[in-house]
C-alpha positions in Angstrom: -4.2 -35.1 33.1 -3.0 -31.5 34.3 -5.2 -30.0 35.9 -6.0 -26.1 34.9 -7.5 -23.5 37.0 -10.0 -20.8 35.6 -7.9 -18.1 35.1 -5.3 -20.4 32.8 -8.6 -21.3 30.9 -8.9 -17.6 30.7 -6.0 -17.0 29.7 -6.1 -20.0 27.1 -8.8 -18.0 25.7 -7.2 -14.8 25.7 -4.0 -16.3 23.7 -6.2 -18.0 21.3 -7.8 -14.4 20.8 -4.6 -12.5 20.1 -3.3 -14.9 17.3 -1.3 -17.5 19.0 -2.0 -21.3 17.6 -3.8 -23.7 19.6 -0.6 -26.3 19.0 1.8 -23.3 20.6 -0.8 -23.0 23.7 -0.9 -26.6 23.9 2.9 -26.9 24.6 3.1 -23.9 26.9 0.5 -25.2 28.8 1.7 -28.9 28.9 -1.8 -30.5 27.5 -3.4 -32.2 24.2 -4.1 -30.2 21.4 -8.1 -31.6 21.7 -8.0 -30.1 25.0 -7.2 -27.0 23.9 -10.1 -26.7 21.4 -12.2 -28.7 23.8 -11.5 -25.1 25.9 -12.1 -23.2 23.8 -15.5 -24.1 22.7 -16.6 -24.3 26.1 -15.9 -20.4 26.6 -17.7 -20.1 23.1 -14.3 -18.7 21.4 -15.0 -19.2 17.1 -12.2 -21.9 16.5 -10.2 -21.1 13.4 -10.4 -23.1 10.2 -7.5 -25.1 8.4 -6.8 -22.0 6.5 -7.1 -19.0 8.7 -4.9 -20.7 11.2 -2.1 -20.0 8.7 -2.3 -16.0 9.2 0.3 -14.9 11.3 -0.8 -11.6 11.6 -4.2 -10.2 12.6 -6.1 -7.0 11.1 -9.8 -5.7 11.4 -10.8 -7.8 8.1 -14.4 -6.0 7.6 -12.9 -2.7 7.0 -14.3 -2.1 4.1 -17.4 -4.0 4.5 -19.1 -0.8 4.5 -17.7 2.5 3.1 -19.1 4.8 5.9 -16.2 6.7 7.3 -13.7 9.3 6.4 -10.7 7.2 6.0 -12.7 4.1 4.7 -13.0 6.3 1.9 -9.7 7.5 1.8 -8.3 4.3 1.7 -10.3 2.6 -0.7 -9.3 5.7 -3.0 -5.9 5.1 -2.1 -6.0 1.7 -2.6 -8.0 1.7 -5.8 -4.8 4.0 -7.2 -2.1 2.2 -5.7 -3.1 -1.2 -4.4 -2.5 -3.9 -5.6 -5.6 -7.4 -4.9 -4.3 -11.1 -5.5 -7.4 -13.0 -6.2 -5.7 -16.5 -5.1 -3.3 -15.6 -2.0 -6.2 -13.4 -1.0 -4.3 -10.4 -0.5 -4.1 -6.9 -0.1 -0.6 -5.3 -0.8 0.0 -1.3 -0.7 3.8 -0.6 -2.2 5.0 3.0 -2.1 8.7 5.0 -2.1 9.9 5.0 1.2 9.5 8.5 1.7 5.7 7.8 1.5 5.8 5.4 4.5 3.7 7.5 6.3 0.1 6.7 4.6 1.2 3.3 4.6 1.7 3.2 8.8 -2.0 5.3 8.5 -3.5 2.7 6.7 -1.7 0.1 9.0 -3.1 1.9 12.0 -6.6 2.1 10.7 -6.6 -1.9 10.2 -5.4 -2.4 13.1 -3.0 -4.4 11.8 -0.4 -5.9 13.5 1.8 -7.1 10.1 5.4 -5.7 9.8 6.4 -3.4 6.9 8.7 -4.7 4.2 11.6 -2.3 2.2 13.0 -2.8 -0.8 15.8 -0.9 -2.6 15.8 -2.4 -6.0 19.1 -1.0 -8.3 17.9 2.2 -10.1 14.4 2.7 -8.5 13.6 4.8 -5.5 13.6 2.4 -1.7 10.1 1.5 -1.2 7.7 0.4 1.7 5.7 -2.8 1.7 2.3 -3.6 3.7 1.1 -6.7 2.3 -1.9 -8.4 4.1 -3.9 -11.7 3.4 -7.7 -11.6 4.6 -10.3 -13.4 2.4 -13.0 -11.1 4.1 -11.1 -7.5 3.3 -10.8 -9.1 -0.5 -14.1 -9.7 -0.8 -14.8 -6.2 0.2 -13.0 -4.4 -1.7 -14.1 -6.9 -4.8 -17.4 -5.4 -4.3 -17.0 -2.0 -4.1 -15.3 -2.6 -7.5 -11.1 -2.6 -6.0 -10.2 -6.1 -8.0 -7.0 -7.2 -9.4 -5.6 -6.0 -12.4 -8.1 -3.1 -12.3 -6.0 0.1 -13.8 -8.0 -0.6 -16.9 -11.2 -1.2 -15.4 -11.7 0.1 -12.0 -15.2 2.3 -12.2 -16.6 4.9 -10.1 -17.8 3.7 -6.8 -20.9 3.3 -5.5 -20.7 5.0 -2.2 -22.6 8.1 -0.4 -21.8 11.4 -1.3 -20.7 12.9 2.2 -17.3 10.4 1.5 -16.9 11.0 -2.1 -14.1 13.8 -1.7 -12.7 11.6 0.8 -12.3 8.9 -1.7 -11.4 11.5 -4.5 -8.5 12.3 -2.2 -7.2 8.8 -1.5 -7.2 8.6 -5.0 -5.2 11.8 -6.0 -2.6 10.9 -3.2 -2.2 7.9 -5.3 -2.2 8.4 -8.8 -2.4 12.7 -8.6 0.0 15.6 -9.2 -0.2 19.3 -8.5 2.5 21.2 -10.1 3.4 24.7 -9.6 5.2 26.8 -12.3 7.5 29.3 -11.1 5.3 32.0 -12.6 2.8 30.3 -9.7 0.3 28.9 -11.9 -1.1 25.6 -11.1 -2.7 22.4 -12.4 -3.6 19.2 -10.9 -3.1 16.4 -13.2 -5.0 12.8 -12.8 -4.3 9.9 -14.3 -6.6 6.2 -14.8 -8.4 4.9 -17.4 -10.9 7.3 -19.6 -14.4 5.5 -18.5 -13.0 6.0 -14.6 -12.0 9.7 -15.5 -14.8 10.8 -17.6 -17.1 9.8 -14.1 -14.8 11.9 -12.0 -15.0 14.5 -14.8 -18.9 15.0 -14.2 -18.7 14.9 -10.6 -16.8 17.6 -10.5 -18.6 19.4 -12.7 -21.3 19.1 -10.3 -19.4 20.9 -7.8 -18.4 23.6 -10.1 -15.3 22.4 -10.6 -14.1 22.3 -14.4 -12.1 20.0 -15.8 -10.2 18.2 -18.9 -9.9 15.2 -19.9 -6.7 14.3 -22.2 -6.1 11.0 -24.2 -3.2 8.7 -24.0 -1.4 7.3 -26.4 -3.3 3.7 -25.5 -7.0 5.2 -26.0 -8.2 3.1 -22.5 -5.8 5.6 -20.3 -6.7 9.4 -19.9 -5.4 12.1 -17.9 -7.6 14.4 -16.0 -6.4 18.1 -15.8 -7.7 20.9 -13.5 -6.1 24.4 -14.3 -7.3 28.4 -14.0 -7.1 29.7 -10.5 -10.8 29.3 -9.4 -11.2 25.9 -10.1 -8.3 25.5 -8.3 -9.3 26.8 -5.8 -12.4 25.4 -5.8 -10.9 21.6 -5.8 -8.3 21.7 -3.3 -10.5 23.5 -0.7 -13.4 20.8 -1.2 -10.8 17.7 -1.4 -9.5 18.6 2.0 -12.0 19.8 3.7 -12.9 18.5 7.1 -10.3 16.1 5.9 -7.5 14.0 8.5 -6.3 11.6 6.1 -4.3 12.7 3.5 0.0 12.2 2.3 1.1 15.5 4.1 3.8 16.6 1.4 1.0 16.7 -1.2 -1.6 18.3 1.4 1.5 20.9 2.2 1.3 21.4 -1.4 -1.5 22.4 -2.3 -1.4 24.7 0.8 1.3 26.1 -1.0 -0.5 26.7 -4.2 -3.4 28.0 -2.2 -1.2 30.2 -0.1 0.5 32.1 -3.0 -2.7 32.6 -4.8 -4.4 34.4 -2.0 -1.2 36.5 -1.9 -1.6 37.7 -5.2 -5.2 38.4 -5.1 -4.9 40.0 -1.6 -6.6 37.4 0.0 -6.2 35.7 3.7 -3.8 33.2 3.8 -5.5 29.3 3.7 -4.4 26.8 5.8 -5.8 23.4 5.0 -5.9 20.8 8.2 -2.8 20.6 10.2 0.3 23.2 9.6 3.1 21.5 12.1 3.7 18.9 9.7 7.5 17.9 7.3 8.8 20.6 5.2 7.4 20.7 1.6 8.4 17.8 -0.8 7.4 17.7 -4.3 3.9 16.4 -5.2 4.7 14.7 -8.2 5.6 10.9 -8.0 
């Protein structure tokens, strides 16, 4: 039997920690497999079951356990917009244009994830980027704060605490938002989901004296959300980012825009809304 000292138990530990099988550690370390897990409990390291041993990757899976952070609530906002839940692979999968890759390496950093991004370039659609991550836990999660599969027609408004609702409003505006700017400079921001999801957003604004309206589809389960006139403009994009870090920069940038121009033609100071030294403007419409 080889014999190991304590720092290759160690070290067997640490391994076994980062991801790598015990069958792999096994071979490198020229012993049984049973004496690998026989290790491991020793040191009192959780051994994997069956199933989680087949993750390759690693990510902090209770994320979302509890919504109580500023990008927590981003990213369920984003996620409840553009994500996409597989009940059965247990999956979470975020798929935007390439150009967007950004929020997707934000959300990758805030899992600490260590999966690899996927691309795409599919004949007559935009290249896109791919995070797709498999964690039971994370699924769970964001089952219960009401991000399921198949949810565009039934997603609801979340039951979270107020200090992270603008947060979540802006996860969800990077997602499935617009702001559009005429070239007479007048503005509207334009939201799209289903009416029962809308109509909640509606009165929360309202709330915060913001006013909006709320537009039917053709299908009578999809609405779009509209917010025009100046002040409640203004009112909108100064609360959504507002303390704010998270956000997709060329939508942030404009708004800033929007903002910017307005307070030039009312002789106000200039606004600057989180971080200036970011890419040249884009257009906010997907």
């Amino acid at each position: 039997m080889t014999l190991l000292s304590k720092s290759q138990e160690q070290s067997i530990c640490e391994q076994y920690s980062q991801n790598h099988s015990t069958t792999t550690i096994a071979k490198k370390f020229d012993i049984r497999h049973k004496r690998v897990l026989m290790i491991l409990r020793r040191h009192n390291i959780p051994v994997r079951t069956i199933s989680e041993s087949k993750y390759k990757y690693s990510c902090k899976d209770n994320a979302f356990k509890n919504i109580d952070s500023e990008e927590s609530a981003y990213f369920l906002g984003l996620l409840f917009a553009d994500g996409c839940i597989g009940a059965k692979k247990k999956n979470v999968i975020i798929n935007l244009k390439h150009t967007d890759e950004e929020i997707i390496l934000k959300f990758k950093s805030f899992l600490s994830a260590s999966h690899p991004l996927s691309y795409s370039a599919k004949k007559g659609y935009e290249p896109a980027a791919r995070l797709s991550i498999v964690s039971p836990i994370m699924v769970k999660d964001l089952e219960k704060h009401g991000c399921h599969e198949r949810k565009s027609a039934t997603i609801r408004w979340p039951e979270i605490d107020n200090s992270f609702i603008w947060h979540f409003i802006r996860g969800y505006n990077d997602g499935d938002g617009c702001i559009h700017i005429s070239k007479t400079g007048a503005g509207v921001v334009s939201i799209i989901s289903n009416v029962v999801f809308l109509e909640s957003l509606k009165q929360f604004l309202a709330k915060n004296g913001v006013v909006s309206h709320l537009h039917s589809k053709s299908n009578p389960i999809y609405g779009e959300l509209r917010i025009t006139g100046k002040n409640n403009l203004r009112a909108f994009l100064t609360k959504l980012y507002d303390n704010s870090s998270v956000y997709l920069d060329r939508k942030r940038l404009k708004a800033e825009q929007y903002l910017t121009t307005l307070a030039a033609k009312t002789h106000l100071c200039g606004v600057t809304l989180g971080n200036p030294a970011l890419p040249p403007l884009g257009d906010a419409c997907q």
